[in-house]
N, CA, C and O atoms as a MOPAC input file, in Angstrom:
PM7 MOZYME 1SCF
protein

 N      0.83400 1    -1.16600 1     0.00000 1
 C      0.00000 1     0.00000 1     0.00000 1
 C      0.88200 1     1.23400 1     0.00000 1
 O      1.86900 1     1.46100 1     0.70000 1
 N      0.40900 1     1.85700 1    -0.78000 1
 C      1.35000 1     3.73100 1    -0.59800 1
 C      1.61500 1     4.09400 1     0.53700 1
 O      0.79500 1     4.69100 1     1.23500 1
 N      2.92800 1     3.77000 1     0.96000 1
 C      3.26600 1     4.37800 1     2.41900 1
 C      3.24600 1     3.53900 1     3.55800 1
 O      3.63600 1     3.77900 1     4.70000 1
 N      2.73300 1     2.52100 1     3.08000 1
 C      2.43500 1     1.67900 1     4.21500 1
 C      3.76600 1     0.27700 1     4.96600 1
 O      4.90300 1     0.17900 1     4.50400 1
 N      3.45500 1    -0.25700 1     5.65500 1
 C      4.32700 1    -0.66800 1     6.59800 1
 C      4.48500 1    -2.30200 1     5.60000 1
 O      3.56300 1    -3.00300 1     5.18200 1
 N      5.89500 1    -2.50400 1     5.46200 1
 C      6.02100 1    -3.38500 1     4.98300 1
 C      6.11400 1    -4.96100 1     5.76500 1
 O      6.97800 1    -5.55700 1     6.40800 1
 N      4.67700 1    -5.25600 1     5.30000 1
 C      4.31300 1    -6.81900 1     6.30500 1
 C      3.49200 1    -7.68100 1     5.55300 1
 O      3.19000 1    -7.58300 1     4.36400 1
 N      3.31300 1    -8.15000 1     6.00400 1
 C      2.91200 1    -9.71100 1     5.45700 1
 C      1.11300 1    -9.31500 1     4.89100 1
 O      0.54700 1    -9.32500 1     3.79800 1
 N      0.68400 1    -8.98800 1     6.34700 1
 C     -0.89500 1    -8.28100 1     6.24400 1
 C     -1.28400 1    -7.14300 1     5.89700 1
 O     -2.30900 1    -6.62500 1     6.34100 1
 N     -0.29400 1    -6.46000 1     4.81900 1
 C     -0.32600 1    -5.36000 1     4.42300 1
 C     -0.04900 1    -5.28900 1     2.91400 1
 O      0.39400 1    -4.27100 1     2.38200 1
 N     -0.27000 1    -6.16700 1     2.40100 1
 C      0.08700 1    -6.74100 1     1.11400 1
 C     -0.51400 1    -7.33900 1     0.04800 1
 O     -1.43100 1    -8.12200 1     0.29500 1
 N     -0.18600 1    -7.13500 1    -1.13300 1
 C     -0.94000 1    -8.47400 1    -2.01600 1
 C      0.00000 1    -8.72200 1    -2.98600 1
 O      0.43900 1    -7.66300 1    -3.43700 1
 N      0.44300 1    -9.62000 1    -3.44600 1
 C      1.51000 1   -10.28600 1    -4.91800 1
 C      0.85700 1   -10.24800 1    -5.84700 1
 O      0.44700 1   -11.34000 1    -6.23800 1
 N      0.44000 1    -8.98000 1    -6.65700 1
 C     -0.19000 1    -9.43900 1    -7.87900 1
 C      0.89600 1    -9.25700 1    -8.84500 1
 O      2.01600 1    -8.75000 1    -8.78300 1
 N      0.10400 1    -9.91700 1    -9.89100 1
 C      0.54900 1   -10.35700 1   -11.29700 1
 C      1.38900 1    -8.82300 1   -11.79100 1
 O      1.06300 1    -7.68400 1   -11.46000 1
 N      2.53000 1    -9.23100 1   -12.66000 1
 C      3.30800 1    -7.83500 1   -13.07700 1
 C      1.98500 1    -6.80100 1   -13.32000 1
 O      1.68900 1    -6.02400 1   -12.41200 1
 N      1.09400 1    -6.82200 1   -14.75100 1
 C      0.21600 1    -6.24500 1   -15.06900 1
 C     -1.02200 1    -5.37100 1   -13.97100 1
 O     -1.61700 1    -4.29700 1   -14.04800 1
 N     -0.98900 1    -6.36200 1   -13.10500 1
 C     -2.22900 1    -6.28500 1   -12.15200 1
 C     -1.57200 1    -4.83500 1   -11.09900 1
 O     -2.21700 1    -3.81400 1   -10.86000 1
 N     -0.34100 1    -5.09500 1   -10.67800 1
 C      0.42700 1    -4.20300 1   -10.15100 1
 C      0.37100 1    -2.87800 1    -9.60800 1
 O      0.25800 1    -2.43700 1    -8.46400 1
 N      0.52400 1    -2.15400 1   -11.21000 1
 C      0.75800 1    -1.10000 1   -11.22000 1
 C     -1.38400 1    -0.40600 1   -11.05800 1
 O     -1.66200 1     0.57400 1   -10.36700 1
 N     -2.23900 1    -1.04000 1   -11.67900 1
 C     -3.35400 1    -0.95900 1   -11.72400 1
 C     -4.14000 1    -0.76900 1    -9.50500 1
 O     -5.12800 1    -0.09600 1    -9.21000 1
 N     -3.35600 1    -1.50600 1    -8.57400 1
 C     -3.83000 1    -1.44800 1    -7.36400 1
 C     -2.84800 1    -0.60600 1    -6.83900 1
 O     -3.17500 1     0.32400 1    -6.10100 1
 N     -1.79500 1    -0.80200 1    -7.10400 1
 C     -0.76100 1     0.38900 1    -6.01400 1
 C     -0.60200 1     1.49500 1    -6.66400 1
 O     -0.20200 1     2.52000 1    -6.11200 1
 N     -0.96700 1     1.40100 1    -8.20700 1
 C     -0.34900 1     2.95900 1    -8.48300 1
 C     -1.17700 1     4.14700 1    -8.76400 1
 O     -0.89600 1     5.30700 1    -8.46300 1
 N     -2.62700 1     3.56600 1    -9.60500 1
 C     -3.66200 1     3.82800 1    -9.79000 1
 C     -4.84900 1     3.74000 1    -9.45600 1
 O     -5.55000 1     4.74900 1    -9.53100 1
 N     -5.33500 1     2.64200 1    -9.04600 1
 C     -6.34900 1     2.29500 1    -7.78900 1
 C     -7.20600 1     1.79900 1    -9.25500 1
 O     -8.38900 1     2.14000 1    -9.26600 1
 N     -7.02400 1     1.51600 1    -9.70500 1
 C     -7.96500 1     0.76300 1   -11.41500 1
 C     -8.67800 1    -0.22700 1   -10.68800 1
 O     -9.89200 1    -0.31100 1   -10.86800 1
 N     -8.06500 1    -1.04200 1    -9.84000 1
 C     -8.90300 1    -2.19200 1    -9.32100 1
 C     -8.34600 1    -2.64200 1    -7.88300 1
 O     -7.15300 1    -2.61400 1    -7.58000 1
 N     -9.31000 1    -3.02800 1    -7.10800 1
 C     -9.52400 1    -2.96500 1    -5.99400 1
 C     -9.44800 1    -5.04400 1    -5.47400 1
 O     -9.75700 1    -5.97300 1    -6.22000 1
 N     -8.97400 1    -5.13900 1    -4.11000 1
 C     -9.22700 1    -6.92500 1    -3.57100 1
 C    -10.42000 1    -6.03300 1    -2.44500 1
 O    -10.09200 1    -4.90100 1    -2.08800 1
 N    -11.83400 1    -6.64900 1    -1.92100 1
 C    -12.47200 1    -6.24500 1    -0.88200 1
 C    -12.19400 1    -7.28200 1     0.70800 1
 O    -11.28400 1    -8.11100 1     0.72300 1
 N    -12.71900 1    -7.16000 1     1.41800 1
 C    -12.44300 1    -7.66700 1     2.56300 1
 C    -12.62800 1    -9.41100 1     2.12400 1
 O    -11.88200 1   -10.37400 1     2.30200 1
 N    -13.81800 1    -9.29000 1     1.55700 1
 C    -13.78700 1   -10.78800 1     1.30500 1
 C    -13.13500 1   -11.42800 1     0.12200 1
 O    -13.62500 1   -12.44300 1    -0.37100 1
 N    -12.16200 1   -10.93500 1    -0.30500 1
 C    -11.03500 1   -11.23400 1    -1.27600 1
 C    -11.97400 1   -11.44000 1    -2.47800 1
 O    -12.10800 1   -12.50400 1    -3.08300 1
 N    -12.60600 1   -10.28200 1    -2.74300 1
 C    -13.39800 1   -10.58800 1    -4.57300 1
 C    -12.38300 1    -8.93900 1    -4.80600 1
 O    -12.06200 1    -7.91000 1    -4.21200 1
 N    -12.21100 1    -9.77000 1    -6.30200 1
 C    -11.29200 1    -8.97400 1    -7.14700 1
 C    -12.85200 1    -7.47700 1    -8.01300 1
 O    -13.67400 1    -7.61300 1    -8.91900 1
 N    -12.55600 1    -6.43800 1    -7.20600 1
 C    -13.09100 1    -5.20200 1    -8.29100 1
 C    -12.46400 1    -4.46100 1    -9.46300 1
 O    -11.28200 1    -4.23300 1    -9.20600 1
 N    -12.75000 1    -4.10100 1   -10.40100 1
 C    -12.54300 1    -2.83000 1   -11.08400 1
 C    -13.52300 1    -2.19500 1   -11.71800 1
 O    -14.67800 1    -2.36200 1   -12.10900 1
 N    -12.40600 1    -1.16900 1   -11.67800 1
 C    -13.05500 1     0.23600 1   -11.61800 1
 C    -13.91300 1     0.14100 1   -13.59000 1
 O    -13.42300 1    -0.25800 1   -14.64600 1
 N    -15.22700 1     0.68700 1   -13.28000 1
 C    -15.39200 1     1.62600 1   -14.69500 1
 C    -14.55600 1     2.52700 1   -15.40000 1
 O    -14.82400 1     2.94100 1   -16.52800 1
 N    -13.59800 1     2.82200 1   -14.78600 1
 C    -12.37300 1     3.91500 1   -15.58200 1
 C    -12.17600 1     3.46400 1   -16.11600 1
 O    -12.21400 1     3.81600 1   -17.29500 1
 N    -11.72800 1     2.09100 1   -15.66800 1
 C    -10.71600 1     1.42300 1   -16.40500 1
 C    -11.19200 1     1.18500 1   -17.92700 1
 O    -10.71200 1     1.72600 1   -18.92400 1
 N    -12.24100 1     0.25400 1   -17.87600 1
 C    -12.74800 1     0.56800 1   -19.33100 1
 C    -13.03300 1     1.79600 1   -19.88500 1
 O    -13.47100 1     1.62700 1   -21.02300 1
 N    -13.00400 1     2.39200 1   -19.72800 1
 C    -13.57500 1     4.05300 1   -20.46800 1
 C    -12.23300 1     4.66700 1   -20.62900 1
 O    -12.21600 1     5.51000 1   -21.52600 1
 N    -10.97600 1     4.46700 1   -19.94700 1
 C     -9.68900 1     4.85900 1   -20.32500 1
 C     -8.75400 1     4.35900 1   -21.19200 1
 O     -7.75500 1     4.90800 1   -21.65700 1
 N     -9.26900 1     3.05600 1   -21.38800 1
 C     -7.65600 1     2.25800 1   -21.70700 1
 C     -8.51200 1     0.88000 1   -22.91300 1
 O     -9.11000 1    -0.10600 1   -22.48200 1
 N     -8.39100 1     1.09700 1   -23.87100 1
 C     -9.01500 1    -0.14900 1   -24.66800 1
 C     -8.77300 1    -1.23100 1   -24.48400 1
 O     -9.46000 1    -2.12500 1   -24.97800 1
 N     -7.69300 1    -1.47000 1   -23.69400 1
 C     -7.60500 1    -3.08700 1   -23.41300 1
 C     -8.27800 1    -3.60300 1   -22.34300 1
 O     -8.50100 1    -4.78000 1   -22.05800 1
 N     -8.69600 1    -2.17700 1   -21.55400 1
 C     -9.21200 1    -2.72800 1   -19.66300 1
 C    -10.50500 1    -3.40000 1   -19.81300 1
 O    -11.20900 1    -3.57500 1   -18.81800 1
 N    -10.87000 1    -3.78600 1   -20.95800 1
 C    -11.95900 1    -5.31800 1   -21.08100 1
 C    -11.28200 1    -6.39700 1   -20.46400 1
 O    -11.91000 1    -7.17700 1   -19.74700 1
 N     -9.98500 1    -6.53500 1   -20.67900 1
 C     -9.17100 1    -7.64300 1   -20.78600 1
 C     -9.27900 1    -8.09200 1   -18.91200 1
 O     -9.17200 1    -9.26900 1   -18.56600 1
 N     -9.45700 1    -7.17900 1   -18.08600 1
 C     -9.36500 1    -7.62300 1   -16.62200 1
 C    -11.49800 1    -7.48600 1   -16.00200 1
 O    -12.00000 1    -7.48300 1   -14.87800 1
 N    -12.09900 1    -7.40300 1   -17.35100 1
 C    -13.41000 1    -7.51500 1   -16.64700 1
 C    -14.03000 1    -8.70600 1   -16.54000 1
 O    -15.10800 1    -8.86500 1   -15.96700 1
 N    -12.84900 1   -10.28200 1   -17.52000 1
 C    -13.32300 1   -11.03300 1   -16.72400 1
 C    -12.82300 1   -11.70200 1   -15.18100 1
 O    -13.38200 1   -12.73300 1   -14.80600 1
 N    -11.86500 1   -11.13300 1   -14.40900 1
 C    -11.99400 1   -10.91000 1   -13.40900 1
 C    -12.71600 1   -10.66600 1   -12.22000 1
 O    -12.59100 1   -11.25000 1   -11.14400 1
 N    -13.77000 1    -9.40700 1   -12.62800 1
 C    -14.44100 1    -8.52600 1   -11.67900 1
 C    -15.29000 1    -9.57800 1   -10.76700 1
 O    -15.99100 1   -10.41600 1   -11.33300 1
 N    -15.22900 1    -9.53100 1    -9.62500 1
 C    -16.17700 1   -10.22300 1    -8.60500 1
 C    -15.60900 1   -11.78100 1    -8.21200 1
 O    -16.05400 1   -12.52100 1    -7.33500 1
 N    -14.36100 1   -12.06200 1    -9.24600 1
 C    -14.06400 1   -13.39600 1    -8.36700 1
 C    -13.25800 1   -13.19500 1    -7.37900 1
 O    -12.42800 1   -12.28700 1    -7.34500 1
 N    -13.42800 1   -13.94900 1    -6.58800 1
 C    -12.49900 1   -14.47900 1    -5.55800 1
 C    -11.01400 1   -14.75500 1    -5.76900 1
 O    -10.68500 1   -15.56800 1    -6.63300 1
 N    -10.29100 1   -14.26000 1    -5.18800 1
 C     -8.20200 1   -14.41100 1    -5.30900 1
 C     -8.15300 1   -15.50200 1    -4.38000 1
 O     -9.07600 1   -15.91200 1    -3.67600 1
 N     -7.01800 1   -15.91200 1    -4.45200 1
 C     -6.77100 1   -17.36200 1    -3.67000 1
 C     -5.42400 1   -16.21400 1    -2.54500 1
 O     -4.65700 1   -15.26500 1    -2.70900 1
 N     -5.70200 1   -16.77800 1    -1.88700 1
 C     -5.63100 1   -16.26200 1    -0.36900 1
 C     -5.02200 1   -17.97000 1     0.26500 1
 O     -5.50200 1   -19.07500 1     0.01200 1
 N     -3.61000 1   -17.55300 1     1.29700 1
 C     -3.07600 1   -18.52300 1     1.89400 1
 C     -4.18100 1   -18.57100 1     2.79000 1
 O     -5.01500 1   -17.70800 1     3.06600 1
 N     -3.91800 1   -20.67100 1     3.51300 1
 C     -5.06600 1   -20.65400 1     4.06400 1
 C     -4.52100 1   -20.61000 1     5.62800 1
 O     -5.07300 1   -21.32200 1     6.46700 1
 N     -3.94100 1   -20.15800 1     5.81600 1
 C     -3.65900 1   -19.88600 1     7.54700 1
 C     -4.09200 1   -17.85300 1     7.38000 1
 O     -3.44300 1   -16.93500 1     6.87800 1
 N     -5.21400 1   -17.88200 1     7.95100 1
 C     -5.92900 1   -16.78000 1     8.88700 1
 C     -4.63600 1   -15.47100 1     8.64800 1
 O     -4.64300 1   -14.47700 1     7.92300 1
 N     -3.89700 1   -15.85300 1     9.33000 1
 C     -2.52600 1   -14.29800 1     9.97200 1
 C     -2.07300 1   -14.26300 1     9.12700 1
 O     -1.35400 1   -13.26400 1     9.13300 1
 N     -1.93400 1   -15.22200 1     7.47700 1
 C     -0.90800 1   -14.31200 1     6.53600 1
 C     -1.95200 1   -14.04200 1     5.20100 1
 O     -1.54500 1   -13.86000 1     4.05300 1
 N     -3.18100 1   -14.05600 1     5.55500 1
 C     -3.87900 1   -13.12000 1     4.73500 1
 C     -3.85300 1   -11.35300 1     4.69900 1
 O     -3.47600 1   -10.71300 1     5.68000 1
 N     -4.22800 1   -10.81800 1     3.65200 1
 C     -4.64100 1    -9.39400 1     3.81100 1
 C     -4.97400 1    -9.25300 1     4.47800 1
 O     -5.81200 1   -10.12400 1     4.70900 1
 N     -4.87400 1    -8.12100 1     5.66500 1
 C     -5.68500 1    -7.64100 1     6.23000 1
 C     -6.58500 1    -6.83200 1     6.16600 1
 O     -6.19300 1    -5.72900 1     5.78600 1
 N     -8.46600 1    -6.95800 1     6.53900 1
 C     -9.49200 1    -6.85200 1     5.96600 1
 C     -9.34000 1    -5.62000 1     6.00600 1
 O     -9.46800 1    -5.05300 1     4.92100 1
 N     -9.06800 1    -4.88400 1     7.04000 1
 C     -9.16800 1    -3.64300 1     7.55800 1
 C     -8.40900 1    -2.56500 1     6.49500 1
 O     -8.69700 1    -1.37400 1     6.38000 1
 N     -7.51500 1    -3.19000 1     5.85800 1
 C     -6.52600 1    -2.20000 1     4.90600 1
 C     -7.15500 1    -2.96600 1     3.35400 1
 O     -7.08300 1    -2.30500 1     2.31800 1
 N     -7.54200 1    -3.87900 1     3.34000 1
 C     -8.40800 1    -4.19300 1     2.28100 1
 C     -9.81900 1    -2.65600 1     1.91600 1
 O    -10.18900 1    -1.82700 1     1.08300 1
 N    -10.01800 1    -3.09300 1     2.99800 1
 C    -11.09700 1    -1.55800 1     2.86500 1
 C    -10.57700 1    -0.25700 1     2.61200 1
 O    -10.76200 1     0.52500 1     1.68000 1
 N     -9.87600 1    -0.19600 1     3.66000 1
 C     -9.13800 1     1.61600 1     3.54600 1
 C     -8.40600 1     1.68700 1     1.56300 1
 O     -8.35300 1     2.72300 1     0.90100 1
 N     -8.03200 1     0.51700 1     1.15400 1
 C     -7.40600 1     0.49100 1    -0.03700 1
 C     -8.71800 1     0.70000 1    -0.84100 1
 O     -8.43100 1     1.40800 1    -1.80700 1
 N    -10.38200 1     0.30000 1    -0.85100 1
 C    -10.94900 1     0.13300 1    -1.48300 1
 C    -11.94300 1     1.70400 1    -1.30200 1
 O    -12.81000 1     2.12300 1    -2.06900 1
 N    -11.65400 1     2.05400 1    -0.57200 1
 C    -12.60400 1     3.23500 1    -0.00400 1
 C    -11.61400 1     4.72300 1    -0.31500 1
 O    -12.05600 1     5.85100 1    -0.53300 1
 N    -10.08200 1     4.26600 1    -0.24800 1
 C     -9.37000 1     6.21700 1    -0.40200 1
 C     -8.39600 1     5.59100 1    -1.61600 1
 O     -7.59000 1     6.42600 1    -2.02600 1
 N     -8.32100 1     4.37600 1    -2.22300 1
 C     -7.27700 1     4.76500 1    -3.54900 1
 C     -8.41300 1     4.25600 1    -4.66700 1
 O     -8.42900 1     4.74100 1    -5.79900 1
 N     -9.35300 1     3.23700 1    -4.24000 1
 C     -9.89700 1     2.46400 1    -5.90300 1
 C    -10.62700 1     3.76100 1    -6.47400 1
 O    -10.97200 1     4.71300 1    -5.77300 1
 N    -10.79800 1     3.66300 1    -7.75200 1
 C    -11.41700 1     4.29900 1    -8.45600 1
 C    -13.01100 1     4.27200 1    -8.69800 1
 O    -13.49900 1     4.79600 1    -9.69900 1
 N    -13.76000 1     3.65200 1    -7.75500 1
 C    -15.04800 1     2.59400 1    -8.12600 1
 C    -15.87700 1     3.67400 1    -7.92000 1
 O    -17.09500 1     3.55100 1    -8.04900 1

């Protein structure tokens, strides 16, 4: 996250492409319950951003031990002051 504390629950590994779209731009959003959003910009800016709408609303695979997931709480704050939605 922009600025944020480098940890485990403060994080997500996306794909090169996917990247720059959540940390740099907020194009698309993970929510608390790990479903993948994006933004309407995205299509209306960029002719290829069809290419991540079949994405929108699934579920990311998330380790399954509890403590090294996202944390929900910065899941939100990421989805509420950077996504574009």
């Amino acid at each position: 996250m922009i600025g944020g504390e480098r940890a485990l629950a403060n994080g997500l590994p996306p794909r090169a492409d996917i990247h720059p779209l959540y940390y740099d731009t907020g194009y698309v959003t993970v929510t608390p319950d790990h479903r993948f959003r994006v933004s309407g910009d995205l299509f209306d800016g960029f002719r290829n951003g069809r290419e991540y709408e079949r994405f929108a609303g699934r579920e990311i695979s998330v380790p399954c031990a509890p403590g090294d997931r996202p944390d929900a709480e910065l899941l939100d704050w990421h989805a509420a002051e950077v996504f574009r939605g």
